[in-house]
PAZAPA-4460 file (N, C-alpha, C; in steps of 0.05 Angstrom, whole numbers, plus 32768, in hexadecimal, padded with zeros to 4 digits):
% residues 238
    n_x    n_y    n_z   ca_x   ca_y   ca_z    c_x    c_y    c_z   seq   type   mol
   8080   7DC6   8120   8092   7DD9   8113   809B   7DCF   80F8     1      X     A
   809E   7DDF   80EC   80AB   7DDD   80CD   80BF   7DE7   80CA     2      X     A
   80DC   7DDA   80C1   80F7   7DE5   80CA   80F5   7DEE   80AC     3      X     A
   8106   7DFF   80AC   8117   7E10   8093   8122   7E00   8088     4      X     A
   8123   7DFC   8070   813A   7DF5   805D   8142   7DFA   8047     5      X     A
   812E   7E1D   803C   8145   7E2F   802C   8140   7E4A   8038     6      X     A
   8154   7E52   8030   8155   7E6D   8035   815A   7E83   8020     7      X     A
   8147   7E95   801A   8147   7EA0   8008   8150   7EBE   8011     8      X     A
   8161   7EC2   8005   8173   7EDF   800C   8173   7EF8   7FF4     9      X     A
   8178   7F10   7FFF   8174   7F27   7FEA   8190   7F30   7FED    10      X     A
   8195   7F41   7FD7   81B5   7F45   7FD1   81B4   7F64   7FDA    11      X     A
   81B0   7F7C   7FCD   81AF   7F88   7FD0   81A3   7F9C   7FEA    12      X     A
   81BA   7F9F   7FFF   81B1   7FA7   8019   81AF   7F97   8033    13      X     A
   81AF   7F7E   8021   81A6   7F64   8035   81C6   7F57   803E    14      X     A
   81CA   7F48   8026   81E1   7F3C   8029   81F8   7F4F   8021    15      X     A
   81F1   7F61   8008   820E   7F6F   8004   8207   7F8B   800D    16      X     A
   821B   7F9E   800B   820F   7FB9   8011   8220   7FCC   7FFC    17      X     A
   8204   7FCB   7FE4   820D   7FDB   7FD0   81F2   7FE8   7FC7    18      X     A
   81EE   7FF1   7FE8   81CD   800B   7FDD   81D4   8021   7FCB    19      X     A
   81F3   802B   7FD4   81F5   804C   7FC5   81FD   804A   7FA4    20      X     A
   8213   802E   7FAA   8214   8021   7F8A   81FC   8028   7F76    21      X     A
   81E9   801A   7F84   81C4   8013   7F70   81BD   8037   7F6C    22      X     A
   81BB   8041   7F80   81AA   805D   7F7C   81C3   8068   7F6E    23      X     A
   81DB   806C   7F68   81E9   807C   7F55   81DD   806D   7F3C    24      X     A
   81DE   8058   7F39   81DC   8049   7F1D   81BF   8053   7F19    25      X     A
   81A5   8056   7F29   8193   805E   7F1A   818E   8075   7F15    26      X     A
   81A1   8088   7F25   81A5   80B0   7F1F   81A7   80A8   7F01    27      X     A
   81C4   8098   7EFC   81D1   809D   7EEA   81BF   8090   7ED3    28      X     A
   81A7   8078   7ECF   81A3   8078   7EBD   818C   808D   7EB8    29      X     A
   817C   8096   7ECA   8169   80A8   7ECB   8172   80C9   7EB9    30      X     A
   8184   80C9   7EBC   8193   80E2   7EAD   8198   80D8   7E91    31      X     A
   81A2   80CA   7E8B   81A6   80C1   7E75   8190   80BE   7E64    32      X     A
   8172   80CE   7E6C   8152   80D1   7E66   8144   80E5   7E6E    33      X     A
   815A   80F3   7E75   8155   8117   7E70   814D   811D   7E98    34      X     A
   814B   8103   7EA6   8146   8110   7EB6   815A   811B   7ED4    35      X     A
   815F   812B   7ED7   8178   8135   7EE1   8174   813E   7F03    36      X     A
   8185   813A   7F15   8180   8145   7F29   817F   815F   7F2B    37      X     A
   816F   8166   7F4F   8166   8182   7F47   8156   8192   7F39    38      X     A
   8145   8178   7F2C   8124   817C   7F1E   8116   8170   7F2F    39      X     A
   80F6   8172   7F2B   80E2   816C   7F37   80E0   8144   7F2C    40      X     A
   80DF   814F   7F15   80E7   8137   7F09   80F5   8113   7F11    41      X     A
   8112   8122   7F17   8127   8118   7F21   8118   8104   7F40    42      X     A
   8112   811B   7F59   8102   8112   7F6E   80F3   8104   7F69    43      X     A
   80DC   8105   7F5F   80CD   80F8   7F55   80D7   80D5   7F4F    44      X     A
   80E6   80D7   7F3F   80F8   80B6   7F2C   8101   80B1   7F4D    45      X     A
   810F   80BA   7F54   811F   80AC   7F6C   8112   80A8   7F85    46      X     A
   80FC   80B8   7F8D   80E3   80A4   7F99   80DC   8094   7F93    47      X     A
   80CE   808C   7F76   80C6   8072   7F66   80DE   8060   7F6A    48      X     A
   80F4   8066   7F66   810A   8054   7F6B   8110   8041   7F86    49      X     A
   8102   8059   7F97   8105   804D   7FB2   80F8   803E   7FBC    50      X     A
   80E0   804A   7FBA   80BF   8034   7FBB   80D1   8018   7FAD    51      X     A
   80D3   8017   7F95   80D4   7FFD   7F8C   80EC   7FEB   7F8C    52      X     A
   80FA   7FF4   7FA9   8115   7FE8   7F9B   8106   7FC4   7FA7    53      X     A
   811C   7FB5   7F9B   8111   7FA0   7F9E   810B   7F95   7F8D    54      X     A
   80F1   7FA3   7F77   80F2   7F9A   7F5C   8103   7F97   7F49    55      X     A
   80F3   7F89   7F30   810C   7F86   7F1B   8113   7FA1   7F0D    56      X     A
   8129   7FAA   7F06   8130   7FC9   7EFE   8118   7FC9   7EED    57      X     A
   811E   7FB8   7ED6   810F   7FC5   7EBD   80FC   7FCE   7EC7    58      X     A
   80EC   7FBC   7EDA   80CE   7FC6   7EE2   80D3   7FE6   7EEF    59      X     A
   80DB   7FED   7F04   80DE   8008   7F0E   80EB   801E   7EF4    60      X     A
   80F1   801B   7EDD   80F8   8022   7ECD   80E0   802F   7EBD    61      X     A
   80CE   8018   7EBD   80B7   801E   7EAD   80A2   8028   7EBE    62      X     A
   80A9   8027   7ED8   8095   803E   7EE8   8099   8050   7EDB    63      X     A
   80B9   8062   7EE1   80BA   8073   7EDC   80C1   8089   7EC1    64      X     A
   80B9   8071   7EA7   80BA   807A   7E92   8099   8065   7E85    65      X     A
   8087   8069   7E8B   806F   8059   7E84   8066   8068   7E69    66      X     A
   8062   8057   7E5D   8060   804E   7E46   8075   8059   7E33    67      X     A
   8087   8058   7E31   80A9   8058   7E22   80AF   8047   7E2B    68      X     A
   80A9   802E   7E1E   80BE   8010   7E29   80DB   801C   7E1F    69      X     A
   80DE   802B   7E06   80F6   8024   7DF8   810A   803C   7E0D    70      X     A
   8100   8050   7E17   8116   805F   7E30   8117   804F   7E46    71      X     A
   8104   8041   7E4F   8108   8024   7E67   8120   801B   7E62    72      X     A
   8122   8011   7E4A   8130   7FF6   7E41   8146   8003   7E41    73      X     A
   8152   8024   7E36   8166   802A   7E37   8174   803A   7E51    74      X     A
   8159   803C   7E66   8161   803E   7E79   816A   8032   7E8A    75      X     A
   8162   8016   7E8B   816A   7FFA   7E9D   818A   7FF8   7E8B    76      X     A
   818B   7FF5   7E70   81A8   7FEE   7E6B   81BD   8005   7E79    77      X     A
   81B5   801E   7E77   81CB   8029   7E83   81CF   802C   7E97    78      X     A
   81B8   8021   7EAB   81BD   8017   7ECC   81CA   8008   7ECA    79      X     A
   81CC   7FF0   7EBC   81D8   7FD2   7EBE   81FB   7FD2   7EBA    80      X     A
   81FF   7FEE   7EAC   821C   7FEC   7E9E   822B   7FFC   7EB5    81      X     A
   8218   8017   7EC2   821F   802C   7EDC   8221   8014   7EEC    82      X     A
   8218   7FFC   7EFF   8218   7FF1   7F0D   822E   7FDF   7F04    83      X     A
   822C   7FD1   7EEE   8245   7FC2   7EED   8265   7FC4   7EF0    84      X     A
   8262   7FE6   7EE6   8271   7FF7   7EE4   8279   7FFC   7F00    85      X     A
   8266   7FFE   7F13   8270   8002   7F31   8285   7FF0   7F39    86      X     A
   8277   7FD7   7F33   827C   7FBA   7F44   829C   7FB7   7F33    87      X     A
   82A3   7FB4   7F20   82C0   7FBD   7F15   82D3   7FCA   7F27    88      X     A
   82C7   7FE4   7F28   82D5   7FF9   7F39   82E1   7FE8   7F53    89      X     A
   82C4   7FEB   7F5F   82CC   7FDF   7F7D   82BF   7FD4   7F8A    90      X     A
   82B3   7FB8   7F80   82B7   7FA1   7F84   8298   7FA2   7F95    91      X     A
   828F   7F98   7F9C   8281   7F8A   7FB3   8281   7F85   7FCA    92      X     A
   8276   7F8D   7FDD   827F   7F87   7FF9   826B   7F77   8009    93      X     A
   826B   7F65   8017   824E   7F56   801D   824B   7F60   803E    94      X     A
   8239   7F6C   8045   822E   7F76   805A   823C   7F64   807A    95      X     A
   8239   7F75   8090   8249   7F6A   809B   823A   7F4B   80B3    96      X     A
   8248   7F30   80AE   8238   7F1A   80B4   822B   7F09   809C    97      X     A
   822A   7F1D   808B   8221   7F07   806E   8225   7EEF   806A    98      X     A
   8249   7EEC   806B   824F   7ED5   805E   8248   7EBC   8075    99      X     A
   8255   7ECB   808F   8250   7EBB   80A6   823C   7EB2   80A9   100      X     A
   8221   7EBA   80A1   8202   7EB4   80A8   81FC   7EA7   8093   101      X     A
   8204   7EA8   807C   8203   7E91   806A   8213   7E78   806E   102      X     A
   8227   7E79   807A   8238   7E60   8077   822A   7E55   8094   103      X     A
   821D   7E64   80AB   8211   7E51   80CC   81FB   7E45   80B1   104      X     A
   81E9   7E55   80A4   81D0   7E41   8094   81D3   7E2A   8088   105      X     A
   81EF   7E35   8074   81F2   7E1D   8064   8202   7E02   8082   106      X     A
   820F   7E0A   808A   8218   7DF4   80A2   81FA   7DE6   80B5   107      X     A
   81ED   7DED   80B1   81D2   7DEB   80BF   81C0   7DDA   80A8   108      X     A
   81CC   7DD2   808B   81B4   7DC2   807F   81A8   7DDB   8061   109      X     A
   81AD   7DF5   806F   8190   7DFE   805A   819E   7E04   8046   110      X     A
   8195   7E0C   8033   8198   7E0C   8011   819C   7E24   8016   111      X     A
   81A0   7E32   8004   81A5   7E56   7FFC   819B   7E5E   7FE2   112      X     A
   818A   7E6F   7FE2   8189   7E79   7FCA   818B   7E94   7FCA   113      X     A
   819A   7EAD   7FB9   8199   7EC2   7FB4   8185   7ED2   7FA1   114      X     A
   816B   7EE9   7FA5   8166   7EE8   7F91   8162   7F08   7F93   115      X     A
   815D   7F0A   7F7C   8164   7F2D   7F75   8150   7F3C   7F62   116      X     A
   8155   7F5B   7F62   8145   7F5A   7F48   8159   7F67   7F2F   117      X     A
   816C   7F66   7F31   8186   7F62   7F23   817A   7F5A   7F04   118      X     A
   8189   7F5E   7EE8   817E   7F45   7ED0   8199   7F32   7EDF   119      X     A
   8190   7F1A   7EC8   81A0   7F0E   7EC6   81C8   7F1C   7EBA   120      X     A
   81CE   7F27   7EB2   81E4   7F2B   7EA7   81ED   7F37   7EBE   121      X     A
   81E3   7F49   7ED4   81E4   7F57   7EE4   81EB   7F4B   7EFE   122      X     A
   81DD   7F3E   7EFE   81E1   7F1C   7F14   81F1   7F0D   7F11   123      X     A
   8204   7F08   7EFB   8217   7EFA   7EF6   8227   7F13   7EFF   124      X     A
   822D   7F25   7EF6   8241   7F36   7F04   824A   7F32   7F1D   125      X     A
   822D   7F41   7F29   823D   7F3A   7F43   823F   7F21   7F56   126      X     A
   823C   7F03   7F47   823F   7EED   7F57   8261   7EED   7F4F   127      X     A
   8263   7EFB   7F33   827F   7EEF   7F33   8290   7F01   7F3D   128      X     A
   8289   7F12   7F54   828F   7F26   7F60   829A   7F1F   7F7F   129      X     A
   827D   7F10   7F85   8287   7F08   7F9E   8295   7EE5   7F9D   130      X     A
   82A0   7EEC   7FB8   82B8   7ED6   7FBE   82A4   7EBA   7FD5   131      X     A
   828E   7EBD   7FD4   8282   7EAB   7FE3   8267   7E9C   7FCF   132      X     A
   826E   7E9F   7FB4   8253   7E97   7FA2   8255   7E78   7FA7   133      X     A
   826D   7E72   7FA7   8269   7E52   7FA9   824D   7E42   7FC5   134      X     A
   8255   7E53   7FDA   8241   7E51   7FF0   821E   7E4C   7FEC   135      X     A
   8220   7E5F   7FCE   81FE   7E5B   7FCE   81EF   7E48   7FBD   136      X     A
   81DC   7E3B   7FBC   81D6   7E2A   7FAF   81C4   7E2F   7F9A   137      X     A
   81BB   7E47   7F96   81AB   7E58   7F79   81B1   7E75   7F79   138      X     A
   81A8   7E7F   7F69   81AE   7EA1   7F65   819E   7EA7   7F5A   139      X     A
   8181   7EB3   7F5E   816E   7EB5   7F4F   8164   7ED8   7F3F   140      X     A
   815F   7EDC   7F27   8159   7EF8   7F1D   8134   7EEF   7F15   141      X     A
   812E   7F08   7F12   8112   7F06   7F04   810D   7EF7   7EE5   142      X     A
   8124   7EF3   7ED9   811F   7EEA   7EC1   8122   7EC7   7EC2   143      X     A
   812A   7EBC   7EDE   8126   7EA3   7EEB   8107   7E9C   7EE8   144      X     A
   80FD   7EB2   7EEF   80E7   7EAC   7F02   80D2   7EAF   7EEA   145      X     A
   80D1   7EBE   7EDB   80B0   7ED0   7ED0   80B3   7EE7   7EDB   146      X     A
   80B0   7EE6   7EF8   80A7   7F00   7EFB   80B8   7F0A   7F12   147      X     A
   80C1   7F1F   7F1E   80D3   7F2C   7F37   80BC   7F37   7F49   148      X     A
   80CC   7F39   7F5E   80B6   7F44   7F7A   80AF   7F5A   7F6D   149      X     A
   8096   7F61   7F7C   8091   7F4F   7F8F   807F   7F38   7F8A   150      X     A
   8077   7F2B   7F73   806F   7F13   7F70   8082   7F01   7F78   151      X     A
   8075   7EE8   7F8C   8080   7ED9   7F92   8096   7EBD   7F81   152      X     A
   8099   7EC1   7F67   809D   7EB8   7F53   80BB   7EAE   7F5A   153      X     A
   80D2   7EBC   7F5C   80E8   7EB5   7F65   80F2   7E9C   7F7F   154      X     A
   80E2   7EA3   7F95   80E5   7E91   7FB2   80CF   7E79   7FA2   155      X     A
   80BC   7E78   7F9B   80B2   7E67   7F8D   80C4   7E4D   7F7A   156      X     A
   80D1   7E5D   7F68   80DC   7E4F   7F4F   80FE   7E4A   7F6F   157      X     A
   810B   7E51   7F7A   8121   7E4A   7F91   8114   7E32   7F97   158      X     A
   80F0   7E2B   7FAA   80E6   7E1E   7FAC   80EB   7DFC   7F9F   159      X     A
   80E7   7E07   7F87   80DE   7DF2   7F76   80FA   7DE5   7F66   160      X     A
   8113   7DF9   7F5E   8132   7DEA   7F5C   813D   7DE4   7F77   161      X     A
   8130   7DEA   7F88   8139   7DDE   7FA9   8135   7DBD   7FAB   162      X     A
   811F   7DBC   7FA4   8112   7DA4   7FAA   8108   7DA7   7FCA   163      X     A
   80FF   7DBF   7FCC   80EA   7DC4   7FE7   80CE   7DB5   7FE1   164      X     A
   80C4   7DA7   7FF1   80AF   7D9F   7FFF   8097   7DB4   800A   165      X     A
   809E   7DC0   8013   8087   7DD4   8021   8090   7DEF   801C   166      X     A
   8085   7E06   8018   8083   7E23   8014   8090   7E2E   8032   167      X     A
   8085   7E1C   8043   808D   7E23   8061   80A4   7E25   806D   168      X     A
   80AA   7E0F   8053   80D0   7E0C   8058   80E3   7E1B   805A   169      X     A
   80D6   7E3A   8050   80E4   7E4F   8041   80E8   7E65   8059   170      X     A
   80FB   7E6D   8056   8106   7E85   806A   8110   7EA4   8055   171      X     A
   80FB   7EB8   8052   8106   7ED2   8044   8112   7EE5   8050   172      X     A
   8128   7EE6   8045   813B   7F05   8051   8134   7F1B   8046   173      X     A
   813C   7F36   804A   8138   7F4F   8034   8134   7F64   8041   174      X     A
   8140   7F80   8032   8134   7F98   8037   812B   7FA4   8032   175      X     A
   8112   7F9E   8024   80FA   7FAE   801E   80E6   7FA3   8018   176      X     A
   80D2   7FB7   8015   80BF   7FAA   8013   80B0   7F9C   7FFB   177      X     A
   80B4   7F92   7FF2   80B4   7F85   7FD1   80C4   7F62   7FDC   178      X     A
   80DB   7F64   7FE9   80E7   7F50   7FF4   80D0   7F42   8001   179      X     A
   80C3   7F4E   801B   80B0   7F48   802E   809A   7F35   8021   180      X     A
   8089   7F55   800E   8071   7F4D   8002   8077   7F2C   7FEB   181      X     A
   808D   7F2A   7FE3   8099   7F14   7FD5   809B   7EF5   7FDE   182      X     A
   80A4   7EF8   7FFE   80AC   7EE5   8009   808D   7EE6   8018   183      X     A
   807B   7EF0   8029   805C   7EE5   802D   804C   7ED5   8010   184      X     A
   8050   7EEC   8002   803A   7ED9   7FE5   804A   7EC1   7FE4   185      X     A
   8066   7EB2   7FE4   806E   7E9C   7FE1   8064   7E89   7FEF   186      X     A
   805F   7E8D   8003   8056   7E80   8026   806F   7E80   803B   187      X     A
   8084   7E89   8034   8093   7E82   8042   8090   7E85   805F   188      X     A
   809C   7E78   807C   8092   7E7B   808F   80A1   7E88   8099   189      X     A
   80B9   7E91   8099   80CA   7EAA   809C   80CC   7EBC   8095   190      X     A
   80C1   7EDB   808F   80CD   7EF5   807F   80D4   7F07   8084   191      X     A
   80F3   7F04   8089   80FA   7F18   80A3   8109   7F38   808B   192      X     A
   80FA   7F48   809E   8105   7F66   808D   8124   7F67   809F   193      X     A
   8137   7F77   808C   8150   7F79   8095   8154   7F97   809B   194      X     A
   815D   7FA3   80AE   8163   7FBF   80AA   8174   7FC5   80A2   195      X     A
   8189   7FBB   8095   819D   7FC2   8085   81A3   7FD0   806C   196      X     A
   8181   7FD3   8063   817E   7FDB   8048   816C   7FF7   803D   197      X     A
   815F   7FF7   8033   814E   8013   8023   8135   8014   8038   198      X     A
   8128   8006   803D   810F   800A   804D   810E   800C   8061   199      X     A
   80FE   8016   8073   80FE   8019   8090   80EF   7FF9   809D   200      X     A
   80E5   7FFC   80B7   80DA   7FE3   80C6   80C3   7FE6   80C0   201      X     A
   80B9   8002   80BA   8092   8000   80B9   8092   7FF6   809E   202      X     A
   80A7   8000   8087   809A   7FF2   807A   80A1   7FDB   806C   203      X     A
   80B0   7FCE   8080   80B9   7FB4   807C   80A3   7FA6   8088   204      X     A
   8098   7FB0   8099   807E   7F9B   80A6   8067   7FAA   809A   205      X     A
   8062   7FB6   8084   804A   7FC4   8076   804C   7FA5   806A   206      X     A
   806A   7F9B   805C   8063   7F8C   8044   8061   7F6F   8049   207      X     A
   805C   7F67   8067   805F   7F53   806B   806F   7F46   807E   208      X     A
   8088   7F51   808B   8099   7F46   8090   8086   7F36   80AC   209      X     A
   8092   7F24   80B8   8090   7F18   80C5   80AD   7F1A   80E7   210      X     A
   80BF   7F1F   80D8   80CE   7F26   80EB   80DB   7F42   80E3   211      X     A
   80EB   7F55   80F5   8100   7F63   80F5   811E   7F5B   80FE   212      X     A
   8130   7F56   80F0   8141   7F58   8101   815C   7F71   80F3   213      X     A
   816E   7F6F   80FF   8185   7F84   80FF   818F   7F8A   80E5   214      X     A
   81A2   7F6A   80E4   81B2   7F6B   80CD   81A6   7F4A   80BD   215      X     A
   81B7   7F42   80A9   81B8   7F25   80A9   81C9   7F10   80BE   216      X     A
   81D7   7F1E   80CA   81E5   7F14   80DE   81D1   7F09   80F2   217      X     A
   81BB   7F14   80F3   81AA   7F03   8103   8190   7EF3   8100   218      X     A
   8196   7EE8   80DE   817F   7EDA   80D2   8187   7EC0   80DA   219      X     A
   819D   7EB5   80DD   81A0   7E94   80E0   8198   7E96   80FB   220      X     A
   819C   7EA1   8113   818A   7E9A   812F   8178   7EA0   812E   221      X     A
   816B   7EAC   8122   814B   7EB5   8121   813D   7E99   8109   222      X     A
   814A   7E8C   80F2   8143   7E7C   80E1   8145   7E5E   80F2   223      X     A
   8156   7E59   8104   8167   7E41   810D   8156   7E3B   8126   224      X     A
   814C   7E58   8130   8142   7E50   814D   8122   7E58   814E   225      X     A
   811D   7E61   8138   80FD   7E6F   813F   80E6   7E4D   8134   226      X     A
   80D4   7E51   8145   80BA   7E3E   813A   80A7   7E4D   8123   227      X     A
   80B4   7E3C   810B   80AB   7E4B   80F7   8095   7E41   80F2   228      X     A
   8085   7E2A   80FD   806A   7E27   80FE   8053   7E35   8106   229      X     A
   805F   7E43   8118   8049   7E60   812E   803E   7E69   811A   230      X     A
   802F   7E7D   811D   801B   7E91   811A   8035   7EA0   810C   231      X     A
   8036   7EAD   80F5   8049   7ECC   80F3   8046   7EE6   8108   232      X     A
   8055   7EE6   8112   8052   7F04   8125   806E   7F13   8121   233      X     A
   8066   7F30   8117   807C   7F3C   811A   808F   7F41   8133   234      X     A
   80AD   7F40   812C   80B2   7F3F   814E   80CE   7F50   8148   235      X     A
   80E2   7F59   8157   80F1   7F6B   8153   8106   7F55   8159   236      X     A
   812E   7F51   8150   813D   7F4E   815A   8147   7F51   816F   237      X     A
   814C   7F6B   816D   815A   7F7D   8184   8144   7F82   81A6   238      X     A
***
């Protein structure tokens, strides 16, 4: 067996629960580019939005404005300012068991890293948001990395400021599938889909996942007690 000794966590859905936050902020920057709810249009963007959550905005941005980098670019800023703009309002809330299931890990040895597809300016927001940043031991955006899920680029570069040893070492949280597909291309030997978030179970295990479980509340018994050497088999919590 190969024990864990980071844990790589997703923010959005996972640890905090600010899904309706994200989809107002991308109504709102999506309009701000003529495209308005109650068009064909509109549906359209917010499917693409959904498929990709997970990724880095700009990228889902430029899905849905391909080839106009320059409405991308002004579409991701006015997501960034609608979302910041939220987190102001009212604050952050971290999903229920978050902090607890980070503090059994970190009491257990493993490292923490957070990573997102957030930019950077965006990611500082909300660490200085929440009241448990001190707990983690990185915070990672796509502009860390090169590149955001679902290339494995982020749990990779956690990897390597870890001072991890083996790929195997790695335990991935997340709710969706971009998380999944992210944390397999790394090697990680854990990639558990969360139901807490945007995607369902099928297609949390379309992208890889390796486990299901509930919440995060039940990644440190599933991370602490599973033989992460086995074979991957998907397996349910509950």
């Amino acid at each position: 067996m190969t024990p864990v000794k980071l844990a790589c966590l997703d923010l959005a859905g996972t640890t905090i629960g600010d899904i309706d936050m994200v989809e107002r902020a991308f109504a709102e920057a999506i309009a701000t580019q003529g495209i308005v709810p109650g068009t064909s249009a509109y549906a359209r963007a917010m499917v693409h939005v959904h498929r990709s959550r997970g990724c880095p905005k700009i990228e889902v941005f430029r899905g849905i404005f391909p080839g106009n980098e320059a409405q991308a670019q002004a579409a991701n800023l006015t997501f960034e300012r609608s979302y910041e703009g939220a987190i102001e309002r009212a604050g952050l809330m971290p999903l229920p068991g978050a902090v607890e299931a980070v503090a059994k890990l970190r009491d257990a040895g493993l490292k923490i890293a957070l990573i997102t597809g957030f930019s950077r300016a965006t990611l500082g927001r909300v660490l200085s948001s929440l009241a448990w940043v001190d707990m983690l031991d990185l915070a990672l955006c796509p502009e860390d990395a090169g590149r955001g899920r679902p290339y494995p680029d982020m749990v990779l570069t956690a990897v390597l400021r870890s001072g991890i040893d083996d790929v195997r070492q790695v335990a991935v949280a997340g709710d969706s599938e971009s998380d999944m597909l992210c944390g397999r291309r790394a090697g990680a030997s854990v990639v558990a889909g969360v139901l807490t978030g945007v995607h369902s179970k099928e297609r949390l295990l379309g992208g890889g996942a390796t486990h299901i479980i509930d919440s995060i509340a039940d990644f440190p018994g599933l991370v602490l007690g599973s033989e992460v050497g086995a074979s991957p088999v998907a397996t349910s919590a509950s």
